[in-house]
Structure formats: structure tokens, C-alpha cells
N, C-alpha and C positions, 0 to 999 in steps of 0.2 A: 412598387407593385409589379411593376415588368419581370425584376428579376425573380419576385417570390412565386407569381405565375408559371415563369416559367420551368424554374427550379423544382417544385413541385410535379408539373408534368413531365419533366427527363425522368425524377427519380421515380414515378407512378409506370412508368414503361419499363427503365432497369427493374425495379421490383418484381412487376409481372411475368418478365421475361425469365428472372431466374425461379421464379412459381410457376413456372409452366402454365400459365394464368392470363397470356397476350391477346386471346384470340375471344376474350371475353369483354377486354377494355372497350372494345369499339360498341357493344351492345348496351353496356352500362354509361359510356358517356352520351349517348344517343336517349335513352330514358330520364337519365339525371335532364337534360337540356328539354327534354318534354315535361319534364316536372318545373324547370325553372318556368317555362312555359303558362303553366296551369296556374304555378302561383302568384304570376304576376297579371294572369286573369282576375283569380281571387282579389288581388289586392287592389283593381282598376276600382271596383263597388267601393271598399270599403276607404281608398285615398277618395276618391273623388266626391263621396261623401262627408267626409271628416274638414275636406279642404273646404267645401262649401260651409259648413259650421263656421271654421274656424275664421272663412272673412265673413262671417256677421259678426263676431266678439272682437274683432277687429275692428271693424265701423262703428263698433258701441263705444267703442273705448275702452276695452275692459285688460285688455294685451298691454295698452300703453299704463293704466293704472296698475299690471299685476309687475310691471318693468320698475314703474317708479319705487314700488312697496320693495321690491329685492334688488336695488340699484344699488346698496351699501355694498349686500356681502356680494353681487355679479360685479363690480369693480375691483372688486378684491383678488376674485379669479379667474375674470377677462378685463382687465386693463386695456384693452386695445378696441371693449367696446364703448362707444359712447354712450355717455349716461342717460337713462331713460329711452334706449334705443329699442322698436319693437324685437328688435332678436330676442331680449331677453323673455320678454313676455312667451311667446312661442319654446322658446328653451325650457323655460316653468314648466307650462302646458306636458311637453315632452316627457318631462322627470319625474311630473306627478302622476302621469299617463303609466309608466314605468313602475312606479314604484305600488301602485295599486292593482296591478298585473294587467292592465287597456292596452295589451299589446296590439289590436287591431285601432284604438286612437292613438299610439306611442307615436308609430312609424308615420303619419301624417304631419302629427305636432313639429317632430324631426326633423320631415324634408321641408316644412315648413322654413322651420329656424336654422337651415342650411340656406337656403337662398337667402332668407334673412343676412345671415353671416356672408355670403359671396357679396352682398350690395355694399358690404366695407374694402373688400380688397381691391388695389388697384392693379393688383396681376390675376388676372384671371386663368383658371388650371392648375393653380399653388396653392395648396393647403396653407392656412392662417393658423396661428398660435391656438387660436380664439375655437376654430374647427376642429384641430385636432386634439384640446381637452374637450368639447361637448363629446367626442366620439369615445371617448376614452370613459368619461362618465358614463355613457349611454351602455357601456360592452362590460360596467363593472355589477351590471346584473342587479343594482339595488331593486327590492321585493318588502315592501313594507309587512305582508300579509300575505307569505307562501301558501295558498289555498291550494293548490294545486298536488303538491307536495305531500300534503297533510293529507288531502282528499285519497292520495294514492296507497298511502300508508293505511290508513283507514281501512280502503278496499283489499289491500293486502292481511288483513286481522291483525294489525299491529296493535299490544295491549296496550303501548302511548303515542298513537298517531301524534300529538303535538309536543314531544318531547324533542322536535327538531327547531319548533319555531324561536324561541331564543338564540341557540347556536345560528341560528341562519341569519337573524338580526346582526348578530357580531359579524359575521362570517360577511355581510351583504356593508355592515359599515367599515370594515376592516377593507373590503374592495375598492370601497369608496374613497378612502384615502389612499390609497396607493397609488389608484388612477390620477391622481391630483398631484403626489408627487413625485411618481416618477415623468408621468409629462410633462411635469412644470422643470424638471431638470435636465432631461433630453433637450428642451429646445432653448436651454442654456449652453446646449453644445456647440464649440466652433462651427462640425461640418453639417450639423441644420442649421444650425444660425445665416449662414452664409446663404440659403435658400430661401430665407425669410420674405414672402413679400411684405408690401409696405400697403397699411390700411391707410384708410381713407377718413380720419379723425375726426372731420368736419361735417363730417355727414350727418344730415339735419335726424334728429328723433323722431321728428313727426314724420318721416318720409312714409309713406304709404306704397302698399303695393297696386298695380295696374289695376285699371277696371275696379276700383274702387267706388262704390256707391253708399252715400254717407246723408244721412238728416240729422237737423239740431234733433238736441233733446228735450225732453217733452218738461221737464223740471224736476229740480234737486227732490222736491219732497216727495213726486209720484217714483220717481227711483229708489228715497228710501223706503217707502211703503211696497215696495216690487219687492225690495230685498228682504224685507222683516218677510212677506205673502213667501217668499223663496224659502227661505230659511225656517218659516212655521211648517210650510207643506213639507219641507223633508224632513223635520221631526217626529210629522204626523207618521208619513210611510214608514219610517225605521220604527217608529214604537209598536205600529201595528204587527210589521213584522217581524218584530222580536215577539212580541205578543200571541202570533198566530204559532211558532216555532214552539215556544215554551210552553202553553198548550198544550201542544201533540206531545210533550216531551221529548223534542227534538233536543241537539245537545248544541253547542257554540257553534262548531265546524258547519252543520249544516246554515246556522245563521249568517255565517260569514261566507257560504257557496252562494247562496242567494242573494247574496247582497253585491258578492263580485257581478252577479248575471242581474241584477237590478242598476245597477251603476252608469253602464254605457246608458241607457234612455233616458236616465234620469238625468246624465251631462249633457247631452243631445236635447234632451226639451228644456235645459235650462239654461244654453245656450241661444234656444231662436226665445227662448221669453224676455231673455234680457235684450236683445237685439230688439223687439216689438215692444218695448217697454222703454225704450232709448229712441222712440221713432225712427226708425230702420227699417226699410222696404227689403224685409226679411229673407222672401224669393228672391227676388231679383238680385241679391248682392248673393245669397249661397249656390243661386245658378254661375252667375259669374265666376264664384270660387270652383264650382266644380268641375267646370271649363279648363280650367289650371291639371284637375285632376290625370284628364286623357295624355295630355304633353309630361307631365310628372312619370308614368307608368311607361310609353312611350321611351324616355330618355333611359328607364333606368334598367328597362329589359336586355338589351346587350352585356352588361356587367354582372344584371343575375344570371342568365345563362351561361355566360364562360363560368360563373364561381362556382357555380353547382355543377357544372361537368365537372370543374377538377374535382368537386365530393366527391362523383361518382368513381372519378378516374381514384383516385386515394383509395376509395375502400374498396372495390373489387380489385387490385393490385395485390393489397396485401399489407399494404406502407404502414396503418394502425396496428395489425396485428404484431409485425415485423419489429414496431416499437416499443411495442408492449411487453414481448418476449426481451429483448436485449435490453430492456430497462427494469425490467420485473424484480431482479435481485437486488436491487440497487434501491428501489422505492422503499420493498419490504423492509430495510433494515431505518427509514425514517417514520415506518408507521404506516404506509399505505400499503394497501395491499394490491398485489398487480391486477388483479379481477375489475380495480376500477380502475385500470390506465386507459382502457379504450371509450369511456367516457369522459375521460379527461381530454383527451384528444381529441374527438367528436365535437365537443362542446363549442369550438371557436368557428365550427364549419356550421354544424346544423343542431338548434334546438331541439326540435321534433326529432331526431336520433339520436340525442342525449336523454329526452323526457323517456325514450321508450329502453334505453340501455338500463338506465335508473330503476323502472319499473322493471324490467328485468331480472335486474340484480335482489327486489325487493322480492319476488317469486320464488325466485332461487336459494337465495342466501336468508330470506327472513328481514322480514322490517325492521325488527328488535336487536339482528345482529350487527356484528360492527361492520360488516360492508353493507349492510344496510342502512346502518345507521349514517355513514360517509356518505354514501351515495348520494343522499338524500339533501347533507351539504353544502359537497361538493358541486350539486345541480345548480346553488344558489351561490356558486360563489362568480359567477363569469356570464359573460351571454356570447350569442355568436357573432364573433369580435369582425371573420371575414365577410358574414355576410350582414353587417351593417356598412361598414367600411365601402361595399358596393354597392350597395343602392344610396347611401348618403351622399358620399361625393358622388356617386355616376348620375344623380339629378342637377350638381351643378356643374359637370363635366371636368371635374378636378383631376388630371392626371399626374402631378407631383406632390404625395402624399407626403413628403418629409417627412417627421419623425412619429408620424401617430401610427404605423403597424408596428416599431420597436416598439413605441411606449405600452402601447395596448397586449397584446403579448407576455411583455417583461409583469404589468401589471396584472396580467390573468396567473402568469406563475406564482408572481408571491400571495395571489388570493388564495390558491390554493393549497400553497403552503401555510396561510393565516387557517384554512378550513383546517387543513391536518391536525394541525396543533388544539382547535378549539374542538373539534371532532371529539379527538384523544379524551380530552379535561373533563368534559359533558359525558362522554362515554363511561368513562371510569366512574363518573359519581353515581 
């Protein structure tokens, strides 16, 4: 990470300098680093929140039961963690948080099951096998239910706003495995191998994290009567509002916006119910956890602020454009067309200027046409690989990243060549 740091800001300076363009780098990497700023405000509420949640479902037990339920296949592809260990629980939490679009619970569950993950290594500052596929999963963008996407399309007059959600499934599974094996084969390599630190195998499942506050539970049969009471009331609410949608003759899309923006309170109140239903001094342990929250935000703002200055230093330079142009011929004869290179490239740095490049191109070009139709894709086929990389390790202060920015990377190129290709297929038909 030293060298990509810095490599990036020599060639952000050479660029600008032959763009006549130098005397503007100081202005934008001073903004970007007030932006990193602001959103590591933003994310102070919404971690410190999430983390209090998350040790009340920890004290219930519910992290260690959702560990044991996928101990098969997470030994299959972290061997190195012990079985039944809370990381996995927390990892879940993470992917399901992910793939339902809970980007504001993703990024909690994550740093969560990052410290998780550091309490097996016995070198601390080395990236673990173990860490750099969650990161690699996490940055391959899986999206069970592109609402977002569709929502944009929609607002652009697109005559089949959800002509993309298939392709994006493929597009979002095809990511999926790639991230899986081309990390799993990188760190079969001699010169990461040789960097490997050595986990810590023994380490108890049940370990708990600090300041843990925990009560028996109150009995097997009022928990299963909790979970039927759980599981009836959010039948209730989905049917009603499906019921309330179909009504107004609303169509799917909007049932499925609503439902995203229904979701977080509904994991959130069904979080402290299970915790108060497991007799769980419900306050008191998600205070504790959110305690965690100010030190989490704290650690991880020096890494977002250098990462977002080089955004800034990158794109007012010139370095996007620069590459866009000198690869543009090159793309076009694979099927992409160069209109979406600067998206392509954007994407690993920053979401929020990929979402708006997208929408862009869907203004421009039409939702219906083929850089529309890519666009819309290619959004789903990767996430921002640099800026998980830096807040994930920079909460456990990881500074020998070994082989997860190769793998990660090499794996957002072939997603995007997996997009191209399905793009194409879908397109044509």
C-alpha cells in the first residue's frame, strides 16, 4: 500500500504538470480531505449505532448460532478460521448487509468482523489469508436487489427499467467467484506466502469481545414463541405493504424501494427484541458497544483522508481522463465503449462518483441504449475496492496488506470483463 500511495501521487503531479493543471492539485486535495472529513462524521452516528446493535445480538447468542449454521461452507473458505468462531457470525451479518444494499449497516458488521479476524492473528499489522478474502468478497459488489439502479433508470424514462436486474445477478455472481479465486490463488504464491502470518488455531469460539454484558436466557420455549411473534409480525408488515402499493397501483420497483427504506428499522427493532427476549440488559450492553464506535471512527480517519485526497489528487490531474483517452481504442474493439472508461476507473476509488458518472451516462446516452445499458452493469459489477481496503484494515491498524490490493483489483478486472460479455448477450436479445 506504501508503494500504490505513492505511485499514484508522483504520476497525479507528473500528469498535472504536463496539463498545465498543477496549481489546482493543492485546492482539490484540501477539499477531497474535507470531504473525507465530513464523512467520517457521517459515519461516527451510523458505526456507533450499528455497533451497539450488534453487541446486543452478540450477548443473545445469535452471531454464535448464525457461525454455527454456516461453519460448513466458512471452513471451506476460511480454513484458518476456527469453527464456530464469532468472526463468522459478524462476516454473515456483513454480506447479507451487502447484498441487500444496508450500506450504512455493511460497513459496521465489517469492521466488526475485522477485529473479529485480527483476534486470530498472531502478528499483528499482517493481513491474514482469512482478511484479505472477506475484503475481496466485500469489494466484489454482490447486490441481491439493484434498487438503486433500477430506481435511476426508471427516473431516466427507461421503457424497461428492470431489464438490467438479471444481467446484474450474473454480473454480481460472476464477481463473486472471482474474488474467491483469484485470492485463493495469489496467496498460493511464494512471495505472499512468505509473508504469511501465523493464526492463532486455538483460540476459544466462545471468546467474547471487551465489556461484554450478558444474562441467562429466559427459556427455549419463550424464544421460540419470540421468533414465531418475529417472524408473524413481519409477514404482517410485508403483506400490508404490498397490499397498500397494489392498491394505488403502484408497480414492483416501488414495492421493492420501500421495502429497502423499511429494512434498516426493522433489523434494528429486531435486533434489541431479540436481545430483550434472551434477557439482555439491552441498554446497557448497546451503550457499551457504542463506546467501541468513537475509537472505530477515531482509528480509521487518517487512512480515509490520505485515500480521498489521492481521489481528489487523480481526478483533477487528469490521470482518469488521460486513461481513458489512451485506452479508448483498445476497449472499443472488446465491446466497451470508451464513454464508460471513466467509470470504470472511478469505481474502485469512489462510489458516490461512479453512481453519478452512471446516472450521467443514462441522461446522455439514454437508459435503453447500449452505454446505458453497460453502465448500469458495469455499476454492479465491483465496489470501491480502495476505499474499503482503508477503513477495514486502518481500524485494525493492518499495514502489510500482502496480497489483497492484487487480488482485489485483478478480480474487479475480470468482473468487468464477465459484465462486458453478459452486457453484450442481454443486450442483443
Amino acid at each position: 500500500m506504501n508503494f500504490v500511495w505513492s505511485f499514484l501521487l508522483i504520476i497525479a503531479v507528473i500528469v498535472a504538470s504536463y496539463n498545465q493543471s498543477l496549481g489546482t492539485l493543492g485546492l482539490a486535495m484540501l477539499d477531497s480531505a474535507k470531504s473525507a472529513a465530513e464523512l467520517a462524521l457521517a459515519l461516527l452516528g451510523s458505526i456507533t449505532l450499528w455497533l451497539g446493535l450488534i453487541k446486543i445480538i452478540e450477548a443473545a447468542g445469535l452471531v454464535k448460532k448464525l457461525a454455527q449454521m454456516l461453519a460448513p461452507l466458512f471452513s471451506r473458505l476460511f480454513p484458518d478460521i476456527p469453527k464456530n468462531h464469532p468472526a463468522v457470525g459478524t462476516m454473515l451479518l456483513n454480506l447479507v448487509a451487502n447484498a441487500f444494499g444496508l450500506s450504512h449497516a455493511a460497513t459496521p458488521f465489517g469492521l466488526r468482523a475485522m477485529q473479529d479476524l485480527d483476534r486470530l492473528s498472531a502478528e499483528k499489522g499482517v493481513a491474514t489469508d482469512a482478511m484479505a478474502l472477506f475484503l475481496a468478497i466485500n469489494t466484489s459488489g454482490v447486490t441481491l436487489i439493484p434498487v438503486t439502479v433500477i430506481a435511476l433508470r426508471a427516473a431516466a424514462n427507461s421503457k424497461t427499467p428492470g431489464a438490467v436486474f438479471l444481467p446484474m445477478m450474473l454480473t454480481a455472481l460472476a464477481s463473486f467467484i472471482w474474488a474467491i479465486l483469484v485470492t485463493k490463488l495469489f496467496a498460493r504464491l511464494p512471495y505472499f506466502h512468505r509473508s504469511q502470518p501465523r493464526v492463532i488455531l486455538q483460540t476459544s469460539a466462545n471468546e467474547q469481545p471487551s465489556e461484554m454484558i450478558e444474562c441467562e436466557p429466559r427459556g427455549s420455549q419463550r424464544t421460540r414463541i419470540a421468533a414465531y411473534s418475529c417472524g408473524l409480525l413481519l409477514a404482517i408488515l410485508l403483506l400490508r405493504l404490498m397490499a397498500i402499493h397494489f392498491r394505488n397501483g403502484e408497480n414492483l420497483l416501488s414495492l421493492l424501494q420501500e421495502f429497502s427504506n423499511y429494512l434498516l428499522p426493522l433489523v434494528a427493532a429486531f435486533f434489541v427484541w431479540y436481545g430483550w427476549l434472551k434477557g439482555i440488559a439491552v441498554y446497557d450492553v448497546a451503550v457499551s458497544g457504542a463506546k467501541e464506535g468513537f475509537d472505530v471512527v477515531v482509528r480509521i480517519i487518517p487512512y480515509l483522508v490520505l485515500m480521498m485526497a489521492m481521489l481528489g489528487l487523480l481526478r483533477s490531474s487528469g490521470v482518469f481522463t488521460a486513461v481513458s483517452t489512451a485506452l479508448g481504442p483498445v476497449t472499443q474493439r472488446l465491446g466497451l465503449p470508451a464513454e464508460l472508461l471513466p467509470q470504470i476507473f472511478i469505481r474502485p476509488f469512489s462510489g458516490s462518483a461512479a453512481l453519478g458518472m452512471m446516472s450521467d451516462n443514462l441522461k446522455t446516452y439514454g437508459p435503453d441504449s447500449k452505454i446505458g445499458f453497460l453502465s448500469s452493469i458495469l455499476y454492479g459489477s465491483s465496489e470501491t475496492t480502495f476505499y474499503v481496503l482503508a477503513i477495514y484494515y486502518g481500524v485494525i491498524q493492518v499495514r502489510r496488506i500482502r496480497h489483497t490490493l492484487v487480488a482485489c483489483l485483478c478480480a474487479d478486472t475480470l468482473s468487468v470483463l464477465s459484465a462486458i460479455v453478459i452486457g453484450r448477450v442481454f443486450y442483443a436479445n
